[in-house]
C-alpha positions as a LaTeX table, in Angstrom:
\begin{tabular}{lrrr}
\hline
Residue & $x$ (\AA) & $y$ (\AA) & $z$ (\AA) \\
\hline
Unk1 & 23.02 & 67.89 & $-31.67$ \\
Unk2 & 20.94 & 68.35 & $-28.61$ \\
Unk3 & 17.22 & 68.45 & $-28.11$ \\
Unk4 & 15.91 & 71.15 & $-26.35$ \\
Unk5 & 14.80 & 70.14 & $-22.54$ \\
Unk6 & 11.41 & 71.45 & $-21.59$ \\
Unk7 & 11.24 & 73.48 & $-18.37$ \\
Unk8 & 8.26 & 75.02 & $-16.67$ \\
Unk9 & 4.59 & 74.02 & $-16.70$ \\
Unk10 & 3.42 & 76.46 & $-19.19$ \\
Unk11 & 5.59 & 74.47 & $-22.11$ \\
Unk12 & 4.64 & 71.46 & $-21.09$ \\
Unk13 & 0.82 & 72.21 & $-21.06$ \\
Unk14 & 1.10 & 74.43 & $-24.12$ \\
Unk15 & 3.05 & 71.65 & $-26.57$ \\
Unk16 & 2.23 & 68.02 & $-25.31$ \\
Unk17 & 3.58 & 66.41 & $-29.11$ \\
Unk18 & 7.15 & 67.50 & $-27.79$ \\
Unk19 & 7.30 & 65.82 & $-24.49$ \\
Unk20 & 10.00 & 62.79 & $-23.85$ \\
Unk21 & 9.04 & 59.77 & $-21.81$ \\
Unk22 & 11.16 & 61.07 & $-18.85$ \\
Unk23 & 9.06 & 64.60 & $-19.14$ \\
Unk24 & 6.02 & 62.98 & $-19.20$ \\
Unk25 & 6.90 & 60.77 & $-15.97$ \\
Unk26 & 8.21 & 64.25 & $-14.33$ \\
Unk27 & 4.78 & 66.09 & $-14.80$ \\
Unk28 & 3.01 & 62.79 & $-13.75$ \\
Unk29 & 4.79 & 63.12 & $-10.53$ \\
Unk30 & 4.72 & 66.69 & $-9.50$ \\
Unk31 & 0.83 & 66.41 & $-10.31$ \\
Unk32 & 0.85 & 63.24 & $-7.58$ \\
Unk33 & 3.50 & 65.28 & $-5.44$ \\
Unk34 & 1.12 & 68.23 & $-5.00$ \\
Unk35 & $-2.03$ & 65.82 & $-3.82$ \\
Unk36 & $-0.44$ & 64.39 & $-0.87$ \\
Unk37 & $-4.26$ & 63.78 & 0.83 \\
Unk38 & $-5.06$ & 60.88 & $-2.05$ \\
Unk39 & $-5.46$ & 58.49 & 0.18 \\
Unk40 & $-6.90$ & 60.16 & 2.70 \\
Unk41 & $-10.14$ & 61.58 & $-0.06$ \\
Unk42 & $-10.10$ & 57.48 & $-0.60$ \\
Unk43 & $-11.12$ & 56.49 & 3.20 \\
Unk44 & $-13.14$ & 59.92 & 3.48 \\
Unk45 & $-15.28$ & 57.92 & 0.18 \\
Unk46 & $-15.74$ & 55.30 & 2.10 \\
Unk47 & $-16.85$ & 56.45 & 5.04 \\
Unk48 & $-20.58$ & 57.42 & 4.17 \\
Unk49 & $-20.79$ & 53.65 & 3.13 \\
Unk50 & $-19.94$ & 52.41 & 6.53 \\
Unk51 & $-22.38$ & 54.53 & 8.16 \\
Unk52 & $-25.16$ & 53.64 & 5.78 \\
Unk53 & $-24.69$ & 50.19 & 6.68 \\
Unk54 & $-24.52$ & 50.68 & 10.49 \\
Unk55 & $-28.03$ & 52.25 & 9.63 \\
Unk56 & $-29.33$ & 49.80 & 8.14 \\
Unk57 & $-28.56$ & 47.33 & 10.86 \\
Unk58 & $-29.52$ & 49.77 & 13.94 \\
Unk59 & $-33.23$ & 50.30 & 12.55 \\
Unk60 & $-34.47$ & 46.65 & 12.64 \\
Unk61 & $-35.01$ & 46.29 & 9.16 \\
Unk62 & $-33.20$ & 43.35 & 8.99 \\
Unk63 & $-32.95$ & 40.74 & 11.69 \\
Unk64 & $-29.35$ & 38.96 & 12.68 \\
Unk65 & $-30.20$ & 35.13 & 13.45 \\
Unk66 & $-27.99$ & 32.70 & 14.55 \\
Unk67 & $-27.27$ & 29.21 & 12.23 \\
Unk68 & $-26.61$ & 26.27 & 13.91 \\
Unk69 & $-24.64$ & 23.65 & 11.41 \\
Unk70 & $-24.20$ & 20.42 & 11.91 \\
Unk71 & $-20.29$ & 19.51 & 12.77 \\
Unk72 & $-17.88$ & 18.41 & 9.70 \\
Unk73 & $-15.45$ & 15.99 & 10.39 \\
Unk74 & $-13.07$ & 15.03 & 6.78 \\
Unk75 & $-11.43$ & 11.78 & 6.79 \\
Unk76 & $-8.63$ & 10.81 & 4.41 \\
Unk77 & $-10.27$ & 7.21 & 3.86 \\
Unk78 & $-13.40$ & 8.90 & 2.25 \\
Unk79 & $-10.86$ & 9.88 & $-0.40$ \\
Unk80 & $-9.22$ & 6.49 & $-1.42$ \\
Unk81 & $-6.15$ & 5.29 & $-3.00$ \\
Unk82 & $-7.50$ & 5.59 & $-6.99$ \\
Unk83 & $-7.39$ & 8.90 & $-8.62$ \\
Unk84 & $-8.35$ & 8.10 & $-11.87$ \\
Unk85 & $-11.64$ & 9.01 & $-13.01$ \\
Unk86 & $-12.11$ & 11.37 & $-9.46$ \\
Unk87 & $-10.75$ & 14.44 & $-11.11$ \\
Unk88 & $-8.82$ & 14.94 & $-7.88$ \\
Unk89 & $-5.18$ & 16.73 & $-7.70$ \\
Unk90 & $-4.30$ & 14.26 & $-4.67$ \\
Unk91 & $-4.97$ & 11.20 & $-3.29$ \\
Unk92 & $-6.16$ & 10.02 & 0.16 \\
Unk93 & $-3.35$ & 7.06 & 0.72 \\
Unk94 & $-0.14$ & 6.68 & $-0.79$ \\
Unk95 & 1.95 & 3.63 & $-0.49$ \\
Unk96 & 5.55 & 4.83 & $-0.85$ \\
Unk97 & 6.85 & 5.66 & 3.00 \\
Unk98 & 6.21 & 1.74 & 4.60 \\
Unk99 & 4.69 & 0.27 & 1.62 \\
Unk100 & 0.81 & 0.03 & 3.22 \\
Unk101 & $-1.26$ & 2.49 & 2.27 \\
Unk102 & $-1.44$ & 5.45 & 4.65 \\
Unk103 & $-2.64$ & 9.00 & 4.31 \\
Unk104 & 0.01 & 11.74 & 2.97 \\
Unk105 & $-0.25$ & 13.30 & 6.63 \\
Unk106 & 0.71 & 9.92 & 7.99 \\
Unk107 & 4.32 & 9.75 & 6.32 \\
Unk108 & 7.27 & 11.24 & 7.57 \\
Unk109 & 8.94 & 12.14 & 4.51 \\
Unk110 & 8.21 & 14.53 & 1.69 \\
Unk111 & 6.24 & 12.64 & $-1.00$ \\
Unk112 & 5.07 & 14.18 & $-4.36$ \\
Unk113 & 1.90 & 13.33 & $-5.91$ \\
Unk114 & 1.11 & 13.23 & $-9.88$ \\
Unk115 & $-2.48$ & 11.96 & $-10.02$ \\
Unk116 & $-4.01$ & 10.88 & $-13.53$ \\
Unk117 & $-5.92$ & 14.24 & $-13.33$ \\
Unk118 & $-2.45$ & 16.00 & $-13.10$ \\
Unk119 & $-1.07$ & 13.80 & $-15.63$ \\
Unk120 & $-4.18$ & 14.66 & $-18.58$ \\
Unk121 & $-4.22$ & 18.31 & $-17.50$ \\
Unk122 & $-0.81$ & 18.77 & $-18.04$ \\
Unk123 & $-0.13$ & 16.16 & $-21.07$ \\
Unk124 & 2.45 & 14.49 & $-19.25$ \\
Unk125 & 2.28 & 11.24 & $-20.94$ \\
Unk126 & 5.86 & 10.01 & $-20.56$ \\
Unk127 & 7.66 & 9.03 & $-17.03$ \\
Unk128 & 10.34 & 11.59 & $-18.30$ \\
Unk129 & 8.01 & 14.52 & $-18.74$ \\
Unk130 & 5.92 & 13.31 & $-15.35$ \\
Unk131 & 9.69 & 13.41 & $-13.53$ \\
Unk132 & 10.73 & 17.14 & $-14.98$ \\
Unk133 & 6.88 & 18.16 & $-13.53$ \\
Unk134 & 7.67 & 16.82 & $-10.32$ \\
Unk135 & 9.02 & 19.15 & $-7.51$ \\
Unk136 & 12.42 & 18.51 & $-6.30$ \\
Unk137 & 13.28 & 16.40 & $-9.51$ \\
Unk138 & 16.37 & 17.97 & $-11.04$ \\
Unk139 & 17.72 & 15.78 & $-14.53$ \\
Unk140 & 20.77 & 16.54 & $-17.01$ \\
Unk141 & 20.75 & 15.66 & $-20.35$ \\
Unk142 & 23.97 & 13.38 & $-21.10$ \\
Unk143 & 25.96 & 12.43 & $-24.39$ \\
Unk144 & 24.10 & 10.60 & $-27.13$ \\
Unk145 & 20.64 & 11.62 & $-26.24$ \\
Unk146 & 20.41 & 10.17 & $-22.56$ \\
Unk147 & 19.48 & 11.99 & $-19.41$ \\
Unk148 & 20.11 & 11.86 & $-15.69$ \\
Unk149 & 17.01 & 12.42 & $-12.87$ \\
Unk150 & 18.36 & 13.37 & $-9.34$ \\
Unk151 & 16.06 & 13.70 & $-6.25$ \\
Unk152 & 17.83 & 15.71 & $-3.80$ \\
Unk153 & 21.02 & 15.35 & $-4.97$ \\
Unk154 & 20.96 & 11.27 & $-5.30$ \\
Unk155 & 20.69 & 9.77 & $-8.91$ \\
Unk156 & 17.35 & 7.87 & $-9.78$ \\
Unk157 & 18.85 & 3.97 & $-9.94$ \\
Unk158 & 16.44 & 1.13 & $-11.50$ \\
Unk159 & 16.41 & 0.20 & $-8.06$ \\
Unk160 & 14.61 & 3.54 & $-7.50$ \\
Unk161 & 11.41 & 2.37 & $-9.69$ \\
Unk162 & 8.71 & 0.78 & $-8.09$ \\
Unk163 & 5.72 & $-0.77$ & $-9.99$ \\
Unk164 & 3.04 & $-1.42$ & $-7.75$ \\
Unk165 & 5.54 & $-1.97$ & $-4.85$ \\
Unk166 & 7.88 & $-4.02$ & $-7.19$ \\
Unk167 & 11.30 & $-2.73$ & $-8.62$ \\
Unk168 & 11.95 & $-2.85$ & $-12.24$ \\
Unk169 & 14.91 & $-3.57$ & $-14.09$ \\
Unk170 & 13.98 & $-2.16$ & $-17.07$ \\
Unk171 & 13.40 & 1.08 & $-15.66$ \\
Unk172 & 17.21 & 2.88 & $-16.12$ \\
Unk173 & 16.71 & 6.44 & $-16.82$ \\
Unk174 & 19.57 & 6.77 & $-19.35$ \\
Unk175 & 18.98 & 4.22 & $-22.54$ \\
Unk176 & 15.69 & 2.72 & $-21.50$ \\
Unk177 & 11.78 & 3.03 & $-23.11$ \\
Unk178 & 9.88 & 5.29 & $-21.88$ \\
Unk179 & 6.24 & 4.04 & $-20.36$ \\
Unk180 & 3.55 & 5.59 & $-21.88$ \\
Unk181 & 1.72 & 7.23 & $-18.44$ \\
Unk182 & $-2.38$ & 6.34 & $-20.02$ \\
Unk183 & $-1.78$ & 2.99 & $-18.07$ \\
Unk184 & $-0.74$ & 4.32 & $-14.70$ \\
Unk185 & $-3.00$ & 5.66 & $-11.96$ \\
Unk186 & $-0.95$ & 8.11 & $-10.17$ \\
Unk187 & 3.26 & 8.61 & $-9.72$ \\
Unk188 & 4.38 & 8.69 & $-6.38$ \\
Unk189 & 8.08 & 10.88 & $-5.85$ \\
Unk190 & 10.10 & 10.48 & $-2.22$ \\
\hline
\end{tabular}
């Protein structure tokens, strides 16, 4: 069985109930196809607004001053190490590249931020579901429940872990407790 296939305007102006989805996109674009000066009606809209406004400015109406402002200089330290309680999606210093505090700009590497704001936002409150958040953390899920992290292609060791600049040995990824995040100010990823 085969449906008939409309041809010529007059049928499809004279029975719209019978059109297909292919029909209707066919008549769509012959009725764009025979308008090719669309865009140019657009500008041609426009253009009355422009001079209206040159108008306005060339009869004196309104007067053009000049504001002076006083120069703006931003400074990392005015930001500070603590996020919590600043509502802030960084931080001004992290501690991660040499272990002193210096600003994000300062360090050579590429460090990832999760800031307490980040962390309530987002309802990370496990290291595991702060480390799939993070950017350029990649993990695998392993037999009997455990999972992997990787940061560009190295695995996350308990060596890895820092705690206020001091490793932890309870930190494994695969068979270990997860720390609940509420006590922890911001994560810091290399």
């Amino acid at each position: 069985m085969s449906l008939p296939i409309p041809t010529g305007k007059s049928q499809f102006m004279h029975n719209p109930s019978r059109l297909t989805p292919l029909s209707k996109a066919l008549m769509l674009s012959q009725m764009f196809r025979s308008r090719p000066s669309m865009a140019a009606m657009g500008l041609a809209l426009c253009m009355p607004v422009a001079s209206q406004a040159q108008e306005t400015a060339a009869d004196g109406s309104t007067t053009t001053g000049t504001v002076n402002l006083a120069p703006t200089a931003i400074d990392s330290q005015y930001l500070g190490t603590a996020t919590d309680g600043t509502g802030s999606y960084t931080t001004g210093a992290v501690s991660i590249g040499k272990g002193a505090p210096q600003s994000l700009r300062e360090t050579p590497q590429s460090v990832s931020v999760v800031t307490r704001q980040v962390m309530d936002d987002n309802n990370l409150n496990s290291l595991s579901k702060v480390l799939e958040d993070t950017p350029g953390i990649t993990f695998q899920y392993r037999n009997f429940g455990g999972h992997v992290y990787t940061s560009r292609g190295f695995s996350l060791l308990a060596e890895s872990f820092l705690v206020d600049g001091i490793g932890g040995q309870g930190y494994q990824i695969t068979g270990w407790m997860q720390p609940d995040m509420a006590i922890y100010d911001r994560v810091e990823v290399l």
